[in-house]
N, C-alpha and C positions, 0 to 999 in steps of 0.2 A: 399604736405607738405609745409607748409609755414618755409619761411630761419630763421634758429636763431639770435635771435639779436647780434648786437654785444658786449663782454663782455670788460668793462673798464678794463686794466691793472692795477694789485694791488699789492702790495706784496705777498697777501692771494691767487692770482689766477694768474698762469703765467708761461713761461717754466722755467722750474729745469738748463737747459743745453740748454746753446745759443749757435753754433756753427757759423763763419764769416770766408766768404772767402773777403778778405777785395783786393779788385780790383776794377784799375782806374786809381792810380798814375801815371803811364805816358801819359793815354790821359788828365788828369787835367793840367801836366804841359804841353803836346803839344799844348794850348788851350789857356794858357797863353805865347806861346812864350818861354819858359824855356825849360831846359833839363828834363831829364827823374827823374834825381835825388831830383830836388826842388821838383816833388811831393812824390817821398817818403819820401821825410824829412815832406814836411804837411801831411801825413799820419801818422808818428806819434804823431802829437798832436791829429787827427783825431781819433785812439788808446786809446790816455788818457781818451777823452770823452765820450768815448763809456767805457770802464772800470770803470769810476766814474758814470756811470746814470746806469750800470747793477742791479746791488745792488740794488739802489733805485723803480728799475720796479720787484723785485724780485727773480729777478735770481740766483742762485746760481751759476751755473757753466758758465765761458763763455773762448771757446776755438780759438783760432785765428791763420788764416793760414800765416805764418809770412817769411818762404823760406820754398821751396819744394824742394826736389831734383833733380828736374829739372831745377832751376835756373841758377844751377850750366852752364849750356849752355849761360847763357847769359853774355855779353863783361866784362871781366876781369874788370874794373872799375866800373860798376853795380855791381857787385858780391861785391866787396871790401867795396863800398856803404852802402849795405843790411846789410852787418855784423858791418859797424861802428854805423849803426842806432839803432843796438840793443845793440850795448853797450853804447849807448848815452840814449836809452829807461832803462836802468836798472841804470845809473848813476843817472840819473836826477827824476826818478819814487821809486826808488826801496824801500828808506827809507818812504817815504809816506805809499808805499803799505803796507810795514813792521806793521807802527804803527796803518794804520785801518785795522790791520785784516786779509790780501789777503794773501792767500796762491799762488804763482810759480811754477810751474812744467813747463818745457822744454821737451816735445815728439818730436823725432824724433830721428836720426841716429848720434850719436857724433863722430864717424870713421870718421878721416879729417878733423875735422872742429879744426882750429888755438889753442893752445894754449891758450893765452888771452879768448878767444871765452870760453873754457871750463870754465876757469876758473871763467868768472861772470855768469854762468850758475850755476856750481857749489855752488857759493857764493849765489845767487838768492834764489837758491833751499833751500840752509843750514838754512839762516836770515827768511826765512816764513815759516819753515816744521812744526812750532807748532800754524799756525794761522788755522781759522777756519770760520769766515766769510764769505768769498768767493774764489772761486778755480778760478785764471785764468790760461790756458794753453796754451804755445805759441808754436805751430809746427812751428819746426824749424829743416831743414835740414829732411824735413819729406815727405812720399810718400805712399798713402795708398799701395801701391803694394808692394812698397819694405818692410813695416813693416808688414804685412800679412807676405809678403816672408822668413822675420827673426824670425818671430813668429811659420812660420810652422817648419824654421830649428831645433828651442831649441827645440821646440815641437815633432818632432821624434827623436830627440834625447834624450830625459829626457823619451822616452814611449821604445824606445830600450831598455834604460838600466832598465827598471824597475820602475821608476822612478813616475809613473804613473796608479793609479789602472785604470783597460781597466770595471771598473765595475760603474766608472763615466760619468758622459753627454761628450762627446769629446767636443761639441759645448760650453761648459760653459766653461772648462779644458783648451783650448785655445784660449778663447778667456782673460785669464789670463796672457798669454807671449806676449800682445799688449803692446805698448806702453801706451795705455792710460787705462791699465786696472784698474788703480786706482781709476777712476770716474764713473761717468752712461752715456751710451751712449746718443747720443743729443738729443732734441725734437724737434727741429728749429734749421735748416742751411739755416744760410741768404746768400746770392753771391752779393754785389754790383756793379755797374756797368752797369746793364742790358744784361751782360750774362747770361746763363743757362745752366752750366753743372759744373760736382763737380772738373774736374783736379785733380782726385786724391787723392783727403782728406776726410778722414776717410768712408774708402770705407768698411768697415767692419760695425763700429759702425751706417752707417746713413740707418742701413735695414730698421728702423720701422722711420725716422724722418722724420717730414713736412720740406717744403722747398719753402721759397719766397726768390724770384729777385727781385730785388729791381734798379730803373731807377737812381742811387745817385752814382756818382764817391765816390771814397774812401777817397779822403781829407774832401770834405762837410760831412761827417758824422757825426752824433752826436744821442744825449737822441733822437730824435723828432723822427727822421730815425727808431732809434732803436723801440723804442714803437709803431709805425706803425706796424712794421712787428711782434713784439710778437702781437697786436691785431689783427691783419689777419691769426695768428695763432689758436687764442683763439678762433674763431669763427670757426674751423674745426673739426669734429669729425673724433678722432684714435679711428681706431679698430684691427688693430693688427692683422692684417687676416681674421678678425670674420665679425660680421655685427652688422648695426644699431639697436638697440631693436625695433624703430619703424618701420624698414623693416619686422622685424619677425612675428611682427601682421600684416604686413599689407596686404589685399589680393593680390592674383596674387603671 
């Protein structure tokens, strides 16, 4: 069988739901000489650019891995870092996102996380609940394990009390106490850096998603990055379990 072509990135043709493990920032700044923290600061402009060209490649949905609950491990000055960048990401972004459109949602575990913290979360959340545009999602304070883990708990708990006809799909039923039940799971999770493994992020939602690596530290990213890999996407056939129609003709 001769390979599909490859298909241009359109609006009209392209993933729904971009998922980015956005990794690299400290070997970008170890490369320049600098500390760990001047690349996450160029990570977020790296951020803006990649948010402002999703739109335009089609995408509706795009969800970014922004603190894991794992972070929480690393040096007390890092930690304090991650949390100012996002309230620097929401000061300096947020009215933009507001008037084109972008809808915010914040997935993850807000147990712990500062005051302040909540509170431009909650602000974020309120100023975009009525746009419709495009959905961006930042995990933040998030861990596929642990939001499974909180999702199983309401979830026997709301099926104890009753709560729950047992004459429903369990599999659909909770996969509604996720965090990110609000969206459709992903089509494409990108990891830059040249890693290859998920750490953790949306370990539920990525059953059915394709998935490129990508060789690009995370401050260099941008439109160009991105549309590479929805093209490397585009040219893959999902089946969802099933098989290719031209396997089922074909002999043998």
């Amino acid at each position: 069988m001769s390979p599909k072509p490859a298909k241009e990135v359109t609006a009209m043709t392209t993933a729904g739901h971009v998922a980015i493990i956005m990794d690299g920032n400290g070997r970008w700044a170890k490369r320049r000489g600098m500390p760990r923290t001047f690349g996450h600061q160029a990570g977020v402009n790296a951020l803006k650019r990649t948010v402002e060209a999703a739109p335009q490649l089609g995408i509706q949905w795009l969800t970014v891995f922004g603190f894991s609950t794992e972070n929480w491990r690393r040096p007390a000055s890092e930690v304090s870092e991650l949390m100012g960048l996002l309230k620097a990401y929401v000061k300096t972004d947020l009215a933009r996102l507001e008037r084109e459109g972008v809808r915010v949602r914040i997935i993850g575990r807000r147990e712990g996380l500062a005051p302040d913290i909540l509170a431009i979360i909650e602000d974020a959340e309120a100023r975009t609940a009525a746009n419709d545009r495009f959905n961006l999602q930042v995990a933040f304070n998030y861990g596929g394990r642990a939001d499974i883990t909180d999702a199983a708990t309401r979830f026997a708990e709301d099926l104890a009390a009753g709560r729950i006809s047992r004459d429903e799909d369990p599999e659909i039923v909770f996969a509604r106490y996720l965090s990110t039940a609000a969206g459709p799971s992903p089509d494409l999770i990108i990891r830059t850096s040249g890693e290859q493994r998920l750490s953790n992020f949306l370990l539920w939602e990525a059953a059915y998603a394709e998935f490129v690596f990508q060789d690009v530290l995370w401050p260099d990213y941008g439109p160009d990055a991105l549309k590479a890999a929805v093209q490397e996407y585009l040219g893959r056939e999902r089946r969802y379990g099933g098989v290719d129609a031209d396997d089922v003709l074909a002999p043998g």
